[in-house]
C-alpha positions in Angstrom: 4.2 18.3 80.6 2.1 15.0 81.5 1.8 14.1 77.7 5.5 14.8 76.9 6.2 12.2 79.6 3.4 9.6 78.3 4.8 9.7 74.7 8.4 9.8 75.8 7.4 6.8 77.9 5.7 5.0 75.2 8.2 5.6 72.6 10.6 3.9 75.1 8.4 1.1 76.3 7.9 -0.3 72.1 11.1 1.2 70.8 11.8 -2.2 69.5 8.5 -2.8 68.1 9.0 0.5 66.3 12.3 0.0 65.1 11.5 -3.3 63.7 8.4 -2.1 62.1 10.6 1.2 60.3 12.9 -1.3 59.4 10.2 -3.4 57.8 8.7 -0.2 55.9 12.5 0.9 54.9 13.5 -2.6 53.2 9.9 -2.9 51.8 10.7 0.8 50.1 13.8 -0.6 48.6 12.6 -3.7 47.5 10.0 -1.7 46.0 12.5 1.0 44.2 14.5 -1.6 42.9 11.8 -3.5 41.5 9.9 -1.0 39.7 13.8 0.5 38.3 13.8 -2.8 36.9 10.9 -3.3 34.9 11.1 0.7 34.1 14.5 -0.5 32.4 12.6 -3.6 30.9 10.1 -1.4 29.4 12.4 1.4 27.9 14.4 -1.6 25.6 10.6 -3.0 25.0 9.6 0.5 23.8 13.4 0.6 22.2 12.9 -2.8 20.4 9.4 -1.9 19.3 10.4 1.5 17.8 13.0 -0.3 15.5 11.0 -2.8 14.7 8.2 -0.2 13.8 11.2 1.8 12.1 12.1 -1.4 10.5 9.1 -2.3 8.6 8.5 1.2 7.9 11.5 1.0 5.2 10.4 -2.6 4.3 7.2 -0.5 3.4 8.6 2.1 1.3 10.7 -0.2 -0.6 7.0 -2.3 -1.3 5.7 1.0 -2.1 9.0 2.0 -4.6 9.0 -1.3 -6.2 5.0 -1.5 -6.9 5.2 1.9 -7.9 8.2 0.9 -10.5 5.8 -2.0 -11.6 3.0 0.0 -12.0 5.0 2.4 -14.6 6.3 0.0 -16.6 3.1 -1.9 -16.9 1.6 1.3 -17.8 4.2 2.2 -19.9 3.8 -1.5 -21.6 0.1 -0.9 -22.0 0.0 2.7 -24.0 2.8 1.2 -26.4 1.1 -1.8 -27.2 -2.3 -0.2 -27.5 -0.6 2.3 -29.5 0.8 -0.1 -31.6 -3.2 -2.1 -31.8 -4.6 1.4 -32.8 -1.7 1.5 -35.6 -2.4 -1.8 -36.6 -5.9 -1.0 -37.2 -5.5 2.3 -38.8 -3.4 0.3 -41.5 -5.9 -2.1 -41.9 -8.8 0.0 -42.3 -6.5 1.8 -45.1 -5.2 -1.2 -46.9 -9.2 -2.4 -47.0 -10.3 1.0 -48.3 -8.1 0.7 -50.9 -6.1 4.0 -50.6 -4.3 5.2 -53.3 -6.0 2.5 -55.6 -9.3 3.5 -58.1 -12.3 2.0 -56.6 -13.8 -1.2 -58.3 -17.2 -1.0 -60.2 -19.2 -2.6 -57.7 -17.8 -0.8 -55.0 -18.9 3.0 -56.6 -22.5 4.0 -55.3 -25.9 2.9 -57.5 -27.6 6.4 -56.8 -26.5 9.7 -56.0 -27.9 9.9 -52.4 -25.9 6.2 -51.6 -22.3 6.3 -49.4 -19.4 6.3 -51.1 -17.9 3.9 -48.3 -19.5 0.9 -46.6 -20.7 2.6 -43.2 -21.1 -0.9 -41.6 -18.0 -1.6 -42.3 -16.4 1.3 -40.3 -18.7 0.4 -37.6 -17.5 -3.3 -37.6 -14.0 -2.3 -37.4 -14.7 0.6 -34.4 -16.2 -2.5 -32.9 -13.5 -4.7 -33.2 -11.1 -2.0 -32.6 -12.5 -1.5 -29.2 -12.9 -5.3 -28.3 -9.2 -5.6 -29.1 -8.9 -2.8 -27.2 -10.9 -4.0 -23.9 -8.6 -7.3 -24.4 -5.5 -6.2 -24.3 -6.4 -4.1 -20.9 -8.0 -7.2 -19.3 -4.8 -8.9 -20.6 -2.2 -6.0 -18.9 -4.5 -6.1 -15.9 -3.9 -9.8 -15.6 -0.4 -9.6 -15.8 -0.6 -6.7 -13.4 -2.2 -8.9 -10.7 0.4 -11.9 -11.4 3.5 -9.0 -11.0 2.3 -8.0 -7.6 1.4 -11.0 -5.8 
């Protein structure tokens, strides 16, 4: 019974005191609420604005990717025709040089039985230049490859 009396007591003694100070922790509690609802809100359109931006430059992306892609087939495309066309070119040559269809000139036919009928060098010289051509024409495509995509 005596400490029922002493808290009832004290309770009445700093009621003020205590009211002020509940009223202190109450408005401090809603300040508090309101303030973190706010910059909870300000994040969610930050997260908002970041996911379209990210959504954004995703589809930028693919259409880099779609374009390059596009690029890349018709250079490639470009290449195998003209190095089709080089390897054409060649094959002509080498038969206009060997003289098909035509009857071989005397100086041309072999000295001794065991000689080539066809000058090996020759051949080699043109598989040579064949390939240089060849390794030109891709530095040239790669070239014009780089100049595309910058």
């Amino acid at each position: 019974m005596f400490s029922t009396t002493v808290i009832f007591e004290f309770l009445r003694a700093h009621a003020k005191t205590i009211i002020v100070g509940v009223g202190f922790v109450l408005v401090f509690a809603v300040a508090y609420t309101l303030g973190w609802r706010h910059e909870h809100d300000k994040l969610v359109a930050y997260k908002a604005t970041v996911a379209q931006a990210a959504a954004d430059q995703e589809r930028r992306t693919a259409e880099i990717v779609k374009r390059h892609e596009a690029d890349k087939e018709a250079i490639h495309e470009d290449y195998q025709t003209r190095l089709a066309d080089l390897r054409r070119d060649y094959e002509r040559r080498l038969r206009d040089k060997d003289g098909a269809g035509s009857l071989p000139a005397t100086a041309a036919t072999t000295s001794r039985v065991d000689d080539p009928a066809v000058d090996t060098r020759s051949l080699e010289r043109s598989a040579l230049l064949e390939r240089c051509a060849e390794t030109t024409l891709q530095l040239e495509e790669l070239q014009a490859w780089i100049r595309r995509t910058r």
